[in-house]
C-alpha positions in Angstrom: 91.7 151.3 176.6 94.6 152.3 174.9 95.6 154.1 171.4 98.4 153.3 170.1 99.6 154.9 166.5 101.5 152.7 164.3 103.1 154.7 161.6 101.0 156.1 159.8 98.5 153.0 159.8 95.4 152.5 161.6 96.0 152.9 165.0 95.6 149.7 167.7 93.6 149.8 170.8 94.9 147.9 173.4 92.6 146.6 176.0 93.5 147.4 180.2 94.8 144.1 180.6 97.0 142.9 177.4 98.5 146.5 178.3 99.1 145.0 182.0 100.5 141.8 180.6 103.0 144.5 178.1 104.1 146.5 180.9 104.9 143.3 183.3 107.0 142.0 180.2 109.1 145.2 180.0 109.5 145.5 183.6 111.0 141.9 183.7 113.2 143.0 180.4 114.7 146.1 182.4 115.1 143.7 185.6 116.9 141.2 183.9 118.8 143.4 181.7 120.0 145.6 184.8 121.0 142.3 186.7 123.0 141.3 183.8 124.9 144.4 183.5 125.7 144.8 187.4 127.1 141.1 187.2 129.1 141.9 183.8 130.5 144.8 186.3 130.8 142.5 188.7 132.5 140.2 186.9 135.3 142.5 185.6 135.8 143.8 188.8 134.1 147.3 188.4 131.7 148.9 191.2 130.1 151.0 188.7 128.0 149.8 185.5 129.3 151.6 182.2 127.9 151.3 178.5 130.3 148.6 178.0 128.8 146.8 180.3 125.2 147.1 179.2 126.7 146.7 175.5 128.4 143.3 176.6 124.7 141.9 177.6 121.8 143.4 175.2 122.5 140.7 172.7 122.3 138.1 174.8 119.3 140.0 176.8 117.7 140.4 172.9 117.9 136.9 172.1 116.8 134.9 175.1 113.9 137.3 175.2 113.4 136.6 171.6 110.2 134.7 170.4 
């Protein structure tokens, strides 16, 4: 199990496999959000991924992942 503060509050305990089911969801975040960016690169004809690039997709990224 887990602990987890939460500002100030009574802290959460999360249980081994709700924390498996979190960190699968924010893998997929970062693997979507880095294939995004490489093909925003892409896109504009860069080799290399810059801010820009990243800053051209994390709304998007936010809102489809948005519930």
């Amino acid at each position: 199990m887990l602990t987890v503060a939460r500002r100030g509050k009574k802290k959460l305990n999360l249980e081994p496999e709700a924390l498996a089911v979190l960190t699968s969801l924010i893998n997929l975040l970062a693997q979507e959000t880095l294939a995004r960016t490489a093909q925003s690169a892409a896109n504009t004809g860069n080799r290399h991924v810059t801010r820009e690039h990243l800053r051209r997709v994390i709304a998007q990224i936010m809102l489809d992942f948005a519930v």
